[in-house]
N, C-alpha and C positions, 0 to 999 in steps of 0.2 A: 902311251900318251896319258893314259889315264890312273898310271901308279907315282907313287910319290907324296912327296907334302903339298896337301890341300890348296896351302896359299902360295906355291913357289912353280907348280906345274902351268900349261900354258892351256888356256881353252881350247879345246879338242873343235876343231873343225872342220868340215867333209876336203877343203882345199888342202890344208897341212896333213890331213891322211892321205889325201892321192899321192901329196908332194914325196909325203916317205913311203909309199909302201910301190910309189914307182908305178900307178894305174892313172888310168884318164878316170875324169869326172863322171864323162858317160856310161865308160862299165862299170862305176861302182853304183851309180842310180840306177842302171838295165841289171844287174846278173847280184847286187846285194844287198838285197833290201832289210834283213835282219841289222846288217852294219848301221845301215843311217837310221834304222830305231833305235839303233844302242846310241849313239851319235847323238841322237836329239834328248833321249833320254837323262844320259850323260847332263847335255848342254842346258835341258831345263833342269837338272836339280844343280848343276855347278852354278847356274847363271841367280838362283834362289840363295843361294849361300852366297857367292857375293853380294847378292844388293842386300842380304843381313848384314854381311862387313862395311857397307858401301853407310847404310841406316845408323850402323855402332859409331862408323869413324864420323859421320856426319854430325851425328848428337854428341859425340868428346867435341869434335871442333865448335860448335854452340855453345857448348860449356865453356870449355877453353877462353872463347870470345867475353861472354856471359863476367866470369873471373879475372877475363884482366878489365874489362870496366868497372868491375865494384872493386878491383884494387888500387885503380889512379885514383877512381872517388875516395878510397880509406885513405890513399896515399894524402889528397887534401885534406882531410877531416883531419889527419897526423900532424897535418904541417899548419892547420890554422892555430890547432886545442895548442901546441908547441910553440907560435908565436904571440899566444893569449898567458900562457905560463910565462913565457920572457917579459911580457909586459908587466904580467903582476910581480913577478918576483921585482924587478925594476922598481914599482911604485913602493911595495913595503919596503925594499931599501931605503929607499929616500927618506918614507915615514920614520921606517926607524931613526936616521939622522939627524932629520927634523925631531923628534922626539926628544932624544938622546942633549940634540945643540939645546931645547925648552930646558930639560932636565938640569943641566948647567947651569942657565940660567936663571933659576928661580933666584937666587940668595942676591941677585942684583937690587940695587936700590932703583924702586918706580920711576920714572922720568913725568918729568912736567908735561902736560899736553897744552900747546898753546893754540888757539883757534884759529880760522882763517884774518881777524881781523887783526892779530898778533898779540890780544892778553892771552892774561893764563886764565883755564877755565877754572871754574868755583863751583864747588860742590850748591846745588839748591838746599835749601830745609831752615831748619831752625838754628842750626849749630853755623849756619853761613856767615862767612867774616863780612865789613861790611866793605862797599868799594872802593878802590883805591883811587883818587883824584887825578 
């Protein structure tokens, strides 16, 4: 019971040694008492190594946990900084268009601006024409 791989063998206990070695409970606690010092022996150092497996696989799985939180979070952080880049690529598009339609534009001749009251407006200063009737 007590040969084999570490982690694959089964804990040794005083029941599953009566069970195979074909003895009642009683005469192995009356007639053999070396056995259940080994038995216990045994059971506190195997029972010491597991709760170190029990300890290791506990802190992977806190980790484990630990990492996929801060990976939805980067998963957001990815998805906002990527809908912040569509938006601006989006606006310098336009800019550029808008730029681009100006740039065309210049060699156009000025347009009149007429006011709310429907004349044209006239420059103020000294060079101002004088009103029209």
């Amino acid at each position: 019971m007590t040969q084999g791989n570490q982690r694959s063998r089964p804990i040794v206990t005083v029941t599953e040694l009566c069970r195979l070695a074909d003895v009642s409970r009683n005469a192995l606690y009356r007639y053999h008492p070396a056995i259940l010092a080994a038995i216990r022996k045994h059971q506190s150092t195997h029972t010491t190594a597991r709760s170190r497996y029990r300890a290791a696989a506990e802190r992977a799985r806190r980790a484990n946990i630990d990492l996929r939180e801060d990976l939805a979070k980067l998963a957001a952080l990815v998805d906002h900084y990527y809908t912040a880049y569509r938006e601006t690529t989006t606006l310098l598009e336009r800019r550029d268009r808008e730029l681009a339609e100006l740039r065309g534009n210049r060699h156009s001749i000025p347009a009149l601006l007429v006011s709310a009251l429907g004349s044209a407006t006239r420059k103020k200063g000294p060079s101002a024409a004088a009103p029209e009737p």
